[in-house]
Every structure is written in C-alpha cells, then in structure tokens.
C-alpha positions in Angstrom: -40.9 -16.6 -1.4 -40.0 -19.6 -4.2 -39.8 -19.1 -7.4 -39.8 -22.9 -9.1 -39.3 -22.0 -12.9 -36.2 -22.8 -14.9 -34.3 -19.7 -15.9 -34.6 -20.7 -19.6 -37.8 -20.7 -19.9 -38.4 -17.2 -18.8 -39.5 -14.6 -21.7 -40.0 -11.8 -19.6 -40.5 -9.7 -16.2 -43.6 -7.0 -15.5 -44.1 -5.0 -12.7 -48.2 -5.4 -11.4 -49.4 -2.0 -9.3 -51.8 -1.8 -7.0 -52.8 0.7 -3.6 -51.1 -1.6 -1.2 -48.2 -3.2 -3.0 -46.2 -3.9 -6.1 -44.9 -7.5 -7.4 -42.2 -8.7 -9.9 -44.0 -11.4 -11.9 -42.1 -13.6 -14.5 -43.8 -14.5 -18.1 -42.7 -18.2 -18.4 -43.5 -21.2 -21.2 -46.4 -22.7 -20.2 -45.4 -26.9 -20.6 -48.6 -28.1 -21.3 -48.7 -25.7 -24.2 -45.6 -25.7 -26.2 -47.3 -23.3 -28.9 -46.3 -20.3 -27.2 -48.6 -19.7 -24.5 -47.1 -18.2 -21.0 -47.9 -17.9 -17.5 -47.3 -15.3 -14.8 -45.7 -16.3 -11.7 -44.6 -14.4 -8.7 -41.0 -13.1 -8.3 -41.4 -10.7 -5.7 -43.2 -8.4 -3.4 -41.5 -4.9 -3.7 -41.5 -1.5 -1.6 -42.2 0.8 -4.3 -44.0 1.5 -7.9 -41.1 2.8 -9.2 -38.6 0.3 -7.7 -40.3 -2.4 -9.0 -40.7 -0.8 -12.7 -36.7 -0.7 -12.5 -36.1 -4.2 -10.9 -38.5 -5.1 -13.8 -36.1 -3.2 -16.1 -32.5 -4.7 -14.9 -34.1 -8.6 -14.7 -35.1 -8.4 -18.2 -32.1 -5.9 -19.2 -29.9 -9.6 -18.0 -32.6 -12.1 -19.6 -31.6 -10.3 -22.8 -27.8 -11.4 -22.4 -26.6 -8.3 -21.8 -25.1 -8.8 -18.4 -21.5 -8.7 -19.3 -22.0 -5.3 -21.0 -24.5 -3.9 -18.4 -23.0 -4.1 -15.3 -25.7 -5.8 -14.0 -25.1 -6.6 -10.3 -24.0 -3.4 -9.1 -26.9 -2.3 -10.6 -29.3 -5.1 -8.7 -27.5 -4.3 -5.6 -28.4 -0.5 -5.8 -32.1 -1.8 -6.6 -32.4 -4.4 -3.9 -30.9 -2.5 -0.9 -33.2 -2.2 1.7 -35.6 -4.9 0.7 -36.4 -8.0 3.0 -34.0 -11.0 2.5 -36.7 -13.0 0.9 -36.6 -11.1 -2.6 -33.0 -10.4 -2.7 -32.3 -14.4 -2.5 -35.4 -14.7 -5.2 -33.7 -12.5 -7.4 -30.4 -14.4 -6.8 -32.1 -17.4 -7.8 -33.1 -16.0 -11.2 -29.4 -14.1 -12.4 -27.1 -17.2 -10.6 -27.6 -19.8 -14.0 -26.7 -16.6 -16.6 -25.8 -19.2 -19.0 -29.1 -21.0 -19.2 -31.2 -17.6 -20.7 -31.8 -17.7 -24.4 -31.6 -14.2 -25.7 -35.7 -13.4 -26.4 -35.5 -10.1 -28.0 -37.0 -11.9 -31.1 -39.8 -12.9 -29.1 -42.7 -11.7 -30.1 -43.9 -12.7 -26.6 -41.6 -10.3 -25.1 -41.8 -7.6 -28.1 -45.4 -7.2 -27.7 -44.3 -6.0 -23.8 -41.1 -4.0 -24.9 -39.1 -3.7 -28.0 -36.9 -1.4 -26.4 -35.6 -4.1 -23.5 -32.3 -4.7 -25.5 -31.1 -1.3 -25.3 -28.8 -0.6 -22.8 -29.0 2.1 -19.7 -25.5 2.1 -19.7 -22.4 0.3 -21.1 -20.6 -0.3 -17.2 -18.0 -3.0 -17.6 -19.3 -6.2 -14.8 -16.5 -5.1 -12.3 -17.0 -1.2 -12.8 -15.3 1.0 -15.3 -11.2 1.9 -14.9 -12.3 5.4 -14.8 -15.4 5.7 -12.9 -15.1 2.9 -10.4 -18.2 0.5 -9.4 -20.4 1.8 -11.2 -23.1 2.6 -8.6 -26.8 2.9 -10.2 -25.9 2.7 -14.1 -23.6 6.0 -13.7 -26.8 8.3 -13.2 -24.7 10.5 -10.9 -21.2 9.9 -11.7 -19.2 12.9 -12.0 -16.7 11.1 -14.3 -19.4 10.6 -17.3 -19.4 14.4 -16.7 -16.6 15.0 -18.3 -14.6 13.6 -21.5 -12.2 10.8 -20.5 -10.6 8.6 -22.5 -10.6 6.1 -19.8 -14.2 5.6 -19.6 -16.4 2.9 -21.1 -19.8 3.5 -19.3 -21.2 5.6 -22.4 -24.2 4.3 -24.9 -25.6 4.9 -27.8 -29.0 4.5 -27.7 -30.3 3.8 -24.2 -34.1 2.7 -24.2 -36.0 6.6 -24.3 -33.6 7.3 -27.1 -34.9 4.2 -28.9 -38.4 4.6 -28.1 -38.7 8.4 -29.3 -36.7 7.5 -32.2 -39.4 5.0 -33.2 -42.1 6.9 -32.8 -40.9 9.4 -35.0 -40.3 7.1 -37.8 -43.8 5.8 -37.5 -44.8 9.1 -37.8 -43.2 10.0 -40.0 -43.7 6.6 -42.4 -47.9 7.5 -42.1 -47.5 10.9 -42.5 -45.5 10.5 -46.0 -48.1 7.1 -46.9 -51.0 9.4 -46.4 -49.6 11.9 -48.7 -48.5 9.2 -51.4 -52.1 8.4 -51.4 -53.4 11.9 -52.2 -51.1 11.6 -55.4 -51.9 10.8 -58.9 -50.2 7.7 -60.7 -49.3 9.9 -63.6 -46.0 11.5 -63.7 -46.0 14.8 -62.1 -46.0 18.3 -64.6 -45.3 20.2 -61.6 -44.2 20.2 -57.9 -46.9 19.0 -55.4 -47.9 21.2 -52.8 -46.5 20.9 -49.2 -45.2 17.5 -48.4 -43.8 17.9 -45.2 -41.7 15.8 -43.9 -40.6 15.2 -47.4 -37.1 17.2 -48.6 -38.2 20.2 -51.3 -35.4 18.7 -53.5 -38.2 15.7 -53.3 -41.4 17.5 -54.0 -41.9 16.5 -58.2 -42.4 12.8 -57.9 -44.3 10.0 -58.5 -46.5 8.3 -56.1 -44.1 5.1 -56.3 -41.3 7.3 -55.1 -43.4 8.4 -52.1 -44.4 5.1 -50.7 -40.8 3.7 -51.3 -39.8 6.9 -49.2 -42.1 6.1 -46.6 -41.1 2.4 -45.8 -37.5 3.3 -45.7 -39.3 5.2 -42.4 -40.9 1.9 -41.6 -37.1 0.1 -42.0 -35.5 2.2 -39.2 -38.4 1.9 -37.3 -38.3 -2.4 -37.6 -34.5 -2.1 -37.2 -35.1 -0.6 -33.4 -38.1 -2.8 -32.4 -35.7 -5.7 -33.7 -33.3 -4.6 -30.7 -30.3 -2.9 -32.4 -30.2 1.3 -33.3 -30.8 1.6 -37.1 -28.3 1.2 -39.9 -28.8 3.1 -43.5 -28.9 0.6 -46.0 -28.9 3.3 -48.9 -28.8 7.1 -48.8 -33.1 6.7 -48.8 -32.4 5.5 -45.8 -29.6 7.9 -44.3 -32.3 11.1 -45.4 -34.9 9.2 -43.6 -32.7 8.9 -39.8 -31.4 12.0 -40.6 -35.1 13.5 -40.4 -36.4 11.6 -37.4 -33.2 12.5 -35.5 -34.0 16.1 -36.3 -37.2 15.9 -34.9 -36.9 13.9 -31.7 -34.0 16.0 -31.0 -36.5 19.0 -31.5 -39.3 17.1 -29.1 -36.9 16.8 -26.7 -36.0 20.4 -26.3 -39.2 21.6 -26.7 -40.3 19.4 -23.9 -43.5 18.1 -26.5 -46.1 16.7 -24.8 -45.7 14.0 -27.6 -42.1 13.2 -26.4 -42.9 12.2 -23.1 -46.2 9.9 -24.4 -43.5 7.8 -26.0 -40.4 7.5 -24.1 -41.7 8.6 -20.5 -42.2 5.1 -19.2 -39.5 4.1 -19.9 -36.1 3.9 -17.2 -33.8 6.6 -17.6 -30.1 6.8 -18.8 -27.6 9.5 -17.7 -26.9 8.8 -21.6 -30.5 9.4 -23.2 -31.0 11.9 -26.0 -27.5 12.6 -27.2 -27.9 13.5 -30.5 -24.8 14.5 -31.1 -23.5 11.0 -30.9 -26.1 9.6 -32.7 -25.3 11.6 -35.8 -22.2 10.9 -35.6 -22.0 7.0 -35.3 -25.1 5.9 -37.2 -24.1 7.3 -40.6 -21.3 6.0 -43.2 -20.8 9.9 -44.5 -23.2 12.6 -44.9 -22.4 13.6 -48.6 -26.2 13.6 -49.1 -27.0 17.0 -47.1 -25.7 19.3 -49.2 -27.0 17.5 -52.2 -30.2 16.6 -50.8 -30.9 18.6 -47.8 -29.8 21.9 -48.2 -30.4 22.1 -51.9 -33.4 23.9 -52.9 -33.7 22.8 -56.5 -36.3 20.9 -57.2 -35.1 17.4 -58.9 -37.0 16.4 -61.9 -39.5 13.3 -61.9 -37.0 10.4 -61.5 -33.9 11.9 -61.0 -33.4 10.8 -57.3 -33.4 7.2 -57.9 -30.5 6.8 -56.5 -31.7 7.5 -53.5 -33.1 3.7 -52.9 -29.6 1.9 -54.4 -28.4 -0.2 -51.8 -24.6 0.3 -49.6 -22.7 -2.7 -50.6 -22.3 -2.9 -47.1 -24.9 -3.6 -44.5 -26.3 -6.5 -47.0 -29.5 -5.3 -49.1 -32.8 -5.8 -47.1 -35.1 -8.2 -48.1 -37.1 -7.4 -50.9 -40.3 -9.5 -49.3 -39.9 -7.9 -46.3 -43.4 -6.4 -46.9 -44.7 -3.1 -45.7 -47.0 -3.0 -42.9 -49.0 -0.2 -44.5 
C-alpha cells in the first residue's frame, strides 16, 4: 500500500464506509489545479468503522500541528495495533516529515469537513504526562485524570463534542433571537415585549437594533469555535451571550436531548468532554454582569444597556465589517 503525496499538501483525512471494508483517504492539492481543487487518495484499508473514524480523527488531529500537545503517537499506536504491517508503515509515512504540514484549520477545504478538528481529545504531553504515565488511548481510562493532581497535564478545555454542542447552541440561539428582532417594530418600545426567550428579562424593552446586535454577538462565539479556538468575550454582550449557550448545552447534556447527540454524537470522544465547570470558569474575565444582568429582574429602560456592546480593551475589538451571516 503507497501513498505518493507530499505531506504538505494534505488538507485533510475521511474515513469512506462500506459492508465489506473501511478506508482512510487523504484530501490533497490537486497540481494541475492550483485554485483549490483536491483529490482523494487512498491511505489505508482498515478493520473497523469505528477505527477508522478515529485514525481519521488522530491523522488530521497531527495535520493541524497539534502533535506536540496531543500526544499523538501513543495515541496512533493504541489505533494501529492489530492492523496488518502495510497501514501501520502508510501511516508512518504520513506523521515521519511533522514539519512539512501547514496548519489548515483556516481551510475552508478542511472547514467544510470539520471545524471542530483543532480541538484537542486530550492535552497528553508527546512522552506521556509525569503523573499519569504513557498516556495510553488519550487518558480515556486513566484512573489518574480521576482524581485532582497537581501533577497532571492531560486535561482540556474544550475537546471536539464540547465544541460542537457549544456551536450549535449559539446558532440557535443567534436565529432564534434574529427571528424575534424581526417580529419587532423600529419605533422605540412604550412597553416590554412579550416573551423573548432566550433573551435576559432585564433585556425585554428594546429596540429592534438592540436585538440583532444581541444576536450576532451569538453568531461571534459561534465563528470564534468554527475558527478553531474556544470563544473569548470581547464585551459583556458577549460574556451574557456564552454564559447562555453554556447554560443550555450543559442542560442538553444532562437531559440526554435528542438535539445534543444530533450535534456532537459523531464526533470522537474525550474523557474531558462536557465539563462545564471549567468552562465557566476559564472563558470569562469576571462575571460582575450576573447579578446585574442575569439575576436582576428589573426591566432596563429603552437604551440603558448599551453598555453591553462596549468593547474589553483586551482581546482587541472585532472587526466592524465582519458582516453577519443573517
């Protein structure tokens, strides 16, 4: 089994079913088309659907650069035992020039597959963690990870189910609050509107501008994900918004909503997905806003909540002609 392209000019790896067998193929730059068109071309022939899916999974988790932080070999090792000599020396072939691979996560080749390939299973250290040892299969059954210790590194943030339910929800939730923004007259409101769920009550006397600004701040965590990295408030807008969708995936998830495994179900799993504990804790600068915002029943008068879209002076504003893809 050969596999003849350069490493650099790989974008991506997909996993092809059928009754009899599975392959690996590889998306590469087709030369005679420099314009962005790709071909598929055979990895390898794997044992199993699910196998493959995961081979699929750690090849691209590597052609995103994120070896050193990923642990990738044991992982590969794990995946490839048990498979004929033929595919582990093909998939040699591909990891051996690390160096070469571009990082292709702004590919819209490879984003129109995945935008959830850049986020980790696991954070294992390349020669295994000081606590946990080698590292076997991402930490999915280490006793270690278990248990608090200072000494271990494995842990993630946002693995790729986390990411994926996260952005569903902030699409959601960004149509849900455009729809209503729609149903809203120009003029200044004399009264609250009627329900506007997912909108705060504090929230429920405003303009139709204010609405649709509230919805694309949805739209901004939701780019911020499928642009490879967890979101990062840019304003308190912003901090409400993630503060919202975290509430409701972390409500999918225990309630087991059919919804939650539509959008993260396909996805490979991490002994780290869904803690939303962490996420609450690391993605926000303070969370002054709750009490203010959140668990404040007054209802604010038309325009006193523009503060709401002033920008942190740190991360750096977002574009103003960044559009909005409603």
């Amino acid at each position: 089994m050969s596999f003849s392209s350069d490493p650099v000019d790989i974008h991506a790896f997909v996993a092809q079913h059928n009754p009899s067998k599975s392959r690996v193929f590889a998306l590469v730059s087709d030369p005679e088309h420099p314009n962005g068109s790709v071909n598929l071309e055979a990895v390898a022939t794997i044992s199993e659907p699910s196998r493959a899916d995961e081979l699929c999974a750690a090849l691209n988790q590597y052609l995103y650069d994120r070896d050193e932080a990923q642990g990738v070999k044991a992982r590969l090792r794990a995946l490839l035992a048990g498979e004929p000599d033929s595919v582990t020396a093909a998939v040699q072939g591909i990891i051996t020039p690390a160096p070469l691979f571009r990082r292709p996560y702004k590919d819209p080749v490879l984003t129109g597959i995945s935008p959830y390939g850049p986020f980790p299973l696991s954070n294992c250290p390349p020669d295994g963690c000081p606590a946990c040892g080698e590292c076997v299969n991402w930490c999915m059954d280490c006793e270690v990870c278990d248990e608090f210790d200072e000494g271990c590194e494995c842990d993630v943030l946002m693995p790729p189910r986390t990411a994926a339910l996260v952005h569903a929800v902030a699409e959601i939730y960004c149509d849900t609050i455009h729809d209503l923004a729609n149903e809203i007259p120009s003029a200044v409101p004399l009264r609250p509107h009627d329900d506007l769920w997912p909108v705060p009550a504090v929230a429920h006397q405003q303009n139709r501008e204010f609405y649709q600004r509230f919805a694309r701040v949805f739209e901004d965590i939701a780019r911020d994900i499928e642009g490879g990295e967890p979101p990062q408030p840019h304003s308190m807008a912003e901090e409400i918004a993630l503060q919202l969708t975290l509430e409701r995936a972390e409500e999918m998830v225990k309630e087991e909503d059919e919804e939650y495994e539509l959008f993260s179900g396909g996805l490979p799993r991490s002994r780290f997905d869904f803690d939303f504990n962490l996420l609450q804790s690391a993605l926000f600068q303070d969370k002054d806003y709750e009490f203010a915002y959140l668990l404040n029943s007054t209802i604010a008068k038309p325009g006193e909540l523009e503060e709401w879209f002033e920008y942190f002076n740190f991360p750096e504003s977002r574009d103003p002609n960044r559009g909005f893809h409603r």
